[in-house]
C-alpha positions in Angstrom: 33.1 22.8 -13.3 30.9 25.2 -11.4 28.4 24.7 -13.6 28.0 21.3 -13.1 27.8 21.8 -9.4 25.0 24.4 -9.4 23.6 21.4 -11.8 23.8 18.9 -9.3 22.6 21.1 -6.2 19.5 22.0 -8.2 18.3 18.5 -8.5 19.4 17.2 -5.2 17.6 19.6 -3.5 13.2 18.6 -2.7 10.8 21.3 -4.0 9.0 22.7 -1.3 5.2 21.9 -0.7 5.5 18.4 -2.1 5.8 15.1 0.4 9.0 13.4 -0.1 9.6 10.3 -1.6 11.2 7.4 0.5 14.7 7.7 0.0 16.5 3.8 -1.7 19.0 3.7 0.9 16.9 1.6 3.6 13.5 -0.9 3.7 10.4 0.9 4.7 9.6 -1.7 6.6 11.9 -3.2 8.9 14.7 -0.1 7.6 17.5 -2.4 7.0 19.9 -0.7 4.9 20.5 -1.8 1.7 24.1 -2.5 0.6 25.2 -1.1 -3.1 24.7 -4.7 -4.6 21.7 -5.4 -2.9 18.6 -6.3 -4.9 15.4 -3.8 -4.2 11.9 -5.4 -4.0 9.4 -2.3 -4.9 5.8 -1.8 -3.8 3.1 0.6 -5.7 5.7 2.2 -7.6 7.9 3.8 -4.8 8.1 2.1 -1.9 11.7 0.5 -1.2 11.8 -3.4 0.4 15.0 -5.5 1.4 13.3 -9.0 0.8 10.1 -10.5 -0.7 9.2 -11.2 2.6 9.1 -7.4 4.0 7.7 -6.7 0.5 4.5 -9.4 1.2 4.5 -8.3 4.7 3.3 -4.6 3.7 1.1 -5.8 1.1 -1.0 -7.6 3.6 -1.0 -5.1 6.5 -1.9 -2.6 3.3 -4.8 -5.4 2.9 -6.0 -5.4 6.5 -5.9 -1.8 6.9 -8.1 -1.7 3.2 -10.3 -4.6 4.8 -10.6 -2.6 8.5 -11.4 1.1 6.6 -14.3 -0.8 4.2 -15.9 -1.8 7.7 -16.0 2.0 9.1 -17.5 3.1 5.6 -20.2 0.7 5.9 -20.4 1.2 9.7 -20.8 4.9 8.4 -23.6 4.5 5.8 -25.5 1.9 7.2 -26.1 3.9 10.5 -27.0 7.3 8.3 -29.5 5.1 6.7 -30.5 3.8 10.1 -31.1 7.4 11.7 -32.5 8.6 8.8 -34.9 6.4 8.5 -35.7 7.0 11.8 -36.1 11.0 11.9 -38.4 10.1 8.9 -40.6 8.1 11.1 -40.7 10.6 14.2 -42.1 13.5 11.4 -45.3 11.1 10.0 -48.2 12.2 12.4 -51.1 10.3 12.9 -54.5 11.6 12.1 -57.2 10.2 14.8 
């Protein structure tokens, strides 16, 4: 019996260093709790819904925020390119 316990407490407990997984007792969006009949909707392996809809929900805000990070890394280059270009043009000297 004490075996069993010591079992139990070993794999309950979160090994330290790593980033914990969300738990299935709630949505990670709107954190309704679910009920212990309830049907789970899952997103990228791990990530716990309480209805298609919450589920969608996430999936386009995951889209926006994919959409919104694309525009800062082109932002990004495009203006390295931009000021590189333009050191390159202040270092060319003109022979008269």
């Amino acid at each position: 019996m004490a075996a069993s316990a010591a079992c139990s407490f070993f794999f309950d407990a979160e090994p330290a260093g790593e980033a914990s997984m969300p738990a299935l007792d709630a949505c990670a969006l709107c954190a309704k709790p679910f009920a212990r009949d309830s049907d789970i909707f899952m997103y990228r392996g791990d990530t716990p819904f309480c209805s298609e809809d919450c589920r969608h929900e996430q999936m386009q805000l995951d889209a926006v925020y994919a959409r919104q990070a694309a525009r800062r890394l082109q932002r990004y280059t495009s203006g390295a390119v931009a000021s590189r270009g333009h050191q390159e043009t202040r270092k060319v000297s003109v022979v008269s």
